[in-house]
N, CA, C and O atoms as a GROMACS GRO file, in nm:
protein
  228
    1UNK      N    1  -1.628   3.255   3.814
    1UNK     CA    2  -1.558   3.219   3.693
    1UNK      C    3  -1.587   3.326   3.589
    1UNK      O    4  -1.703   3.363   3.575
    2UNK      N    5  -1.483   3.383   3.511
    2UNK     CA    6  -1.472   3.497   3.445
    2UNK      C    7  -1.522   3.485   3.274
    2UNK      O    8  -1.510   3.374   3.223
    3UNK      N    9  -1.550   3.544   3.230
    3UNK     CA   10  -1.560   3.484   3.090
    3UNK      C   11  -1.426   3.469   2.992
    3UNK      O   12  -1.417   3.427   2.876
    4UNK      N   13  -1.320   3.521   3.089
    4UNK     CA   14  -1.185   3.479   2.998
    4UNK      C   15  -1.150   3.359   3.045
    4UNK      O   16  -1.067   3.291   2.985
    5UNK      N   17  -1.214   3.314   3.164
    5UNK     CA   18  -1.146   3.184   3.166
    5UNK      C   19  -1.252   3.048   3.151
    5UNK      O   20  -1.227   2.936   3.195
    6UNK      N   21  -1.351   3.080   3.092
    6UNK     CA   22  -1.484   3.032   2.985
    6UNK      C   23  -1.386   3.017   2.855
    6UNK      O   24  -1.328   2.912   2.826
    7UNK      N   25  -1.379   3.109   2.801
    7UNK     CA   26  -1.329   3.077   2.678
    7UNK      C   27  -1.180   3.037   2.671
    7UNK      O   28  -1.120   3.025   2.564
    8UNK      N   29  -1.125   3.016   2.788
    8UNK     CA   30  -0.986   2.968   2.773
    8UNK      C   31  -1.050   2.808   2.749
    8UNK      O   32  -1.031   2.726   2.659
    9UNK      N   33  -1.144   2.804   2.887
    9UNK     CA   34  -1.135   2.628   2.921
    9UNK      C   35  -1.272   2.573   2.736
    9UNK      O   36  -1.311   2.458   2.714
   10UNK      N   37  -1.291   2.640   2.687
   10UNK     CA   38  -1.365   2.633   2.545
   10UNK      C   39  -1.243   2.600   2.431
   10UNK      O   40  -1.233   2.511   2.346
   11UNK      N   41  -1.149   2.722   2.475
   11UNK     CA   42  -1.043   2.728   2.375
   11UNK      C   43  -0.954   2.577   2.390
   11UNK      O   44  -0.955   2.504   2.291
   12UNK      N   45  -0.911   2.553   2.460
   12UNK     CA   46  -0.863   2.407   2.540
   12UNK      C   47  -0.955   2.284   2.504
   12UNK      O   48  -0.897   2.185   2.458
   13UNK      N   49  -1.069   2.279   2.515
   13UNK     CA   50  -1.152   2.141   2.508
   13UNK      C   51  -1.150   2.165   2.347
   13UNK      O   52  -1.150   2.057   2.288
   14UNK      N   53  -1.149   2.262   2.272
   14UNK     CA   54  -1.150   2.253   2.144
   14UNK      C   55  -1.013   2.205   2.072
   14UNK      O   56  -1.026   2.128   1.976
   15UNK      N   57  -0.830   2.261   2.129
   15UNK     CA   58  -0.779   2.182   2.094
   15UNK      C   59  -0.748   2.075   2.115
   15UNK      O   60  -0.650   2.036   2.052
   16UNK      N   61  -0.815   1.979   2.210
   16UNK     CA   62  -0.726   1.903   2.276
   16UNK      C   63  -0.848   1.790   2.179
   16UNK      O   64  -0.810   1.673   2.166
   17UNK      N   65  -0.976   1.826   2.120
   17UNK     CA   66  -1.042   1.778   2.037
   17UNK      C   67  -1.036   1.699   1.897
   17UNK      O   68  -1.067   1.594   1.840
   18UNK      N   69  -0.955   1.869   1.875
   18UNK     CA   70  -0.860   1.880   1.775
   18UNK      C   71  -0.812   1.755   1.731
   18UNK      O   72  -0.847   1.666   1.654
   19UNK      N   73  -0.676   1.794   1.845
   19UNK     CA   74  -0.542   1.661   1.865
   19UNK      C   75  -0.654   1.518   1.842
   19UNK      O   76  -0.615   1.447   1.750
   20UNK      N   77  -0.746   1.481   1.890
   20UNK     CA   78  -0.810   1.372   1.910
   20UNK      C   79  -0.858   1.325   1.764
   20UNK      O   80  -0.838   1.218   1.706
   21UNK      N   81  -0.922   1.426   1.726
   21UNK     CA   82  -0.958   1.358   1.569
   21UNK      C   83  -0.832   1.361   1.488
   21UNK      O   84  -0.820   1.270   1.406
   22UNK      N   85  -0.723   1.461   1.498
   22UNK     CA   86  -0.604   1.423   1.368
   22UNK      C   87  -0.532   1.294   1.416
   22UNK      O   88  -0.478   1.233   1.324
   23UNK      N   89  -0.516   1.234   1.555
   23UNK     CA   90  -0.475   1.129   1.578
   23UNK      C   91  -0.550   0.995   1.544
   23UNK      O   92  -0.491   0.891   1.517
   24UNK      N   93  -0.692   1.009   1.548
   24UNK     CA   94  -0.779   0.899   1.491
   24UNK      C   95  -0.707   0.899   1.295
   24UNK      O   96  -0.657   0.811   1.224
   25UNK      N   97  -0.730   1.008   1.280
   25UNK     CA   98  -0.747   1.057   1.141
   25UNK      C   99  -0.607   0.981   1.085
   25UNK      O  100  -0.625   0.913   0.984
   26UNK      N  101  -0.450   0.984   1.148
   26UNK     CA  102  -0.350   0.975   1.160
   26UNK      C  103  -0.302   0.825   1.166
   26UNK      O  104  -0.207   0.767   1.114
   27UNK      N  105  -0.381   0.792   1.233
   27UNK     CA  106  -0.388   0.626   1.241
   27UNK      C  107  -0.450   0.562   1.167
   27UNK      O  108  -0.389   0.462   1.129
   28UNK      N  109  -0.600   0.581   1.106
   28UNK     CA  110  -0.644   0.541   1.022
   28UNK      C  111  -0.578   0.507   0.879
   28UNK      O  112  -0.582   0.408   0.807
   29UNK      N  113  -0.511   0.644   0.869
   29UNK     CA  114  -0.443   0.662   0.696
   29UNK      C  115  -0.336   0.576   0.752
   29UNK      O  116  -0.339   0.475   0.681
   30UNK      N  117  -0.231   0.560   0.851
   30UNK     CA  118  -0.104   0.455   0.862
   30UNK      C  119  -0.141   0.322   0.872
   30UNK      O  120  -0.088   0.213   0.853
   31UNK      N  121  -0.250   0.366   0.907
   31UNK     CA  122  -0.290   0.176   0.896
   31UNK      C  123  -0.355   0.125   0.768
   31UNK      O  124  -0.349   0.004   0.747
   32UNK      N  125  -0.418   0.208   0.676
   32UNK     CA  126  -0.439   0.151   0.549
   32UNK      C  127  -0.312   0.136   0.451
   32UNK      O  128  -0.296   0.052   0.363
   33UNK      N  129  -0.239   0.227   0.484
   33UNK     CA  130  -0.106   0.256   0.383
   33UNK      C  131  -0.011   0.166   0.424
   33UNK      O  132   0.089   0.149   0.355
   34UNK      N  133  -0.033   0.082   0.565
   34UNK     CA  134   0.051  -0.034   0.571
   34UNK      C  135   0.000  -0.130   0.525
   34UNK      O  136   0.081  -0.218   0.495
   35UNK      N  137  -0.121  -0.155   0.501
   35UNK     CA  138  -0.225  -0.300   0.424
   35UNK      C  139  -0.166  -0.264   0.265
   35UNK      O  140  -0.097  -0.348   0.206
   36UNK      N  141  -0.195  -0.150   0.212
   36UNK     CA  142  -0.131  -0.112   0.061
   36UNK      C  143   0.009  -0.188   0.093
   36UNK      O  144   0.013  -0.310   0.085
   37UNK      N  145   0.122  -0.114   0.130
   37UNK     CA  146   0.203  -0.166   0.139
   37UNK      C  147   0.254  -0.283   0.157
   37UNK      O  148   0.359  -0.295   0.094
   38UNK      N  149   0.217  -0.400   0.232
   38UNK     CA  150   0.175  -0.533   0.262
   38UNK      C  151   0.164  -0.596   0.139
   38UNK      O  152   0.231  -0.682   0.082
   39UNK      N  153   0.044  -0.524   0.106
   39UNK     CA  154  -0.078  -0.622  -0.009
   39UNK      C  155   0.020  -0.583  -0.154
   39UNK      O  156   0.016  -0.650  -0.258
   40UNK      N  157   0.100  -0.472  -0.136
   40UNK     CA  158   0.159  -0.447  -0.261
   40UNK      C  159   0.302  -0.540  -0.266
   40UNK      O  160   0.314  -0.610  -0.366
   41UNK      N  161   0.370  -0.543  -0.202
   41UNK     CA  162   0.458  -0.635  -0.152
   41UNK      C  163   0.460  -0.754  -0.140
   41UNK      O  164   0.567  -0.815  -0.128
   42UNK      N  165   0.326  -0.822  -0.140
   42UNK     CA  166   0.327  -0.968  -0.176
   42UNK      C  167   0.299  -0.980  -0.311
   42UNK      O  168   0.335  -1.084  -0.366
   43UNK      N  169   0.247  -0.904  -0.370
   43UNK     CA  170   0.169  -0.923  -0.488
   43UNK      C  171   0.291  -0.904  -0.574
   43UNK      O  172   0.290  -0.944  -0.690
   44UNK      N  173   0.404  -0.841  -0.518
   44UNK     CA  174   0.567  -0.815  -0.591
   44UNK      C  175   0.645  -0.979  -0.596
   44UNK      O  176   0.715  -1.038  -0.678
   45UNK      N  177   0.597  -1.005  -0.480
   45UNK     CA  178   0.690  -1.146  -0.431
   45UNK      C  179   0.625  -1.246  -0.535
   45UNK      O  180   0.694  -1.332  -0.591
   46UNK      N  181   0.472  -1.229  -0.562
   46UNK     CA  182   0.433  -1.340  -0.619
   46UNK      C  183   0.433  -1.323  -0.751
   46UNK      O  184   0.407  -1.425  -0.814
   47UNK      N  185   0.456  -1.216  -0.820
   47UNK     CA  186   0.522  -1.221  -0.958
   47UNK      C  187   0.644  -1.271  -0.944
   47UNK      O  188   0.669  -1.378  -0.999
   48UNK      N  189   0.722  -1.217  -0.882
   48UNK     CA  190   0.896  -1.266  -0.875
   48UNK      C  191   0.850  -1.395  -0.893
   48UNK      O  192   0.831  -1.431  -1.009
   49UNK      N  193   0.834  -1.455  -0.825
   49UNK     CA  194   0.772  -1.608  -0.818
   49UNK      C  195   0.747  -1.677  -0.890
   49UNK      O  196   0.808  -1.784  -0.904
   50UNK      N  197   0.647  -1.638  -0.963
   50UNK     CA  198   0.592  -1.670  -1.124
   50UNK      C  199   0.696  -1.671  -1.172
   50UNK      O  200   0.753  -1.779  -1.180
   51UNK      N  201   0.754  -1.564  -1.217
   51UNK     CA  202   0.906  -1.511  -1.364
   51UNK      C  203   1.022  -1.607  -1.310
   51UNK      O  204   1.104  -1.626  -1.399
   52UNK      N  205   1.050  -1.667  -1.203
   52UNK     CA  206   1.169  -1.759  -1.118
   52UNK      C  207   1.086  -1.924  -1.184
   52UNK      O  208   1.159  -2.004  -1.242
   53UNK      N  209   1.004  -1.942  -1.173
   53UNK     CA  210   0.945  -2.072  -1.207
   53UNK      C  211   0.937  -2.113  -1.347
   53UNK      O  212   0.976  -2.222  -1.390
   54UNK      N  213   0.858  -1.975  -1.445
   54UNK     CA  214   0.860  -1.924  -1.575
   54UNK      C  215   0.978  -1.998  -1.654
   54UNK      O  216   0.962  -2.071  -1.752
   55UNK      N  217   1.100  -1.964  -1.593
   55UNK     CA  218   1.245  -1.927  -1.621
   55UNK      C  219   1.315  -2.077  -1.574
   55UNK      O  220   1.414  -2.120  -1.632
   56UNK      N  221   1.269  -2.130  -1.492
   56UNK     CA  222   1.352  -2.252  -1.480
   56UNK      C  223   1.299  -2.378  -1.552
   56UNK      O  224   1.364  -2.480  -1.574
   57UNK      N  225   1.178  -2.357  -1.583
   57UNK     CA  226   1.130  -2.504  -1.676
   57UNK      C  227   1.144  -2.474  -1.843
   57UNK      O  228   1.115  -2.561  -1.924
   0.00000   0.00000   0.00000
């Protein structure tokens, strides 16, 4: 085994590493920004809510 193909199979385990943490990384942030989104979205509904109730008595 050559040392170019040392640093290929180095060069390789490093991106494929890479890919592994921006996909953790990637999922993490879409999955909080859907709880924001969620949590912001009810918290919309439940004013509407309030100002609809507010408004009819």
């Amino acid at each position: 085994m050559g040392a170019a193909s040392k640093a290929g199979d180095w060069a390789f385990k490093a991106f494929t590493a890479g890919l592994g943490v921006a996909t953790i990384y990637l999922t993490a942030t879409f999955s909080v920004n859907v709880y924001r989104g969620l949590s912001w979205h009810k918290a919309q509904s439940k004013i509407n809510n309030d100002n609809t109730n507010e408004e009819a008595t």
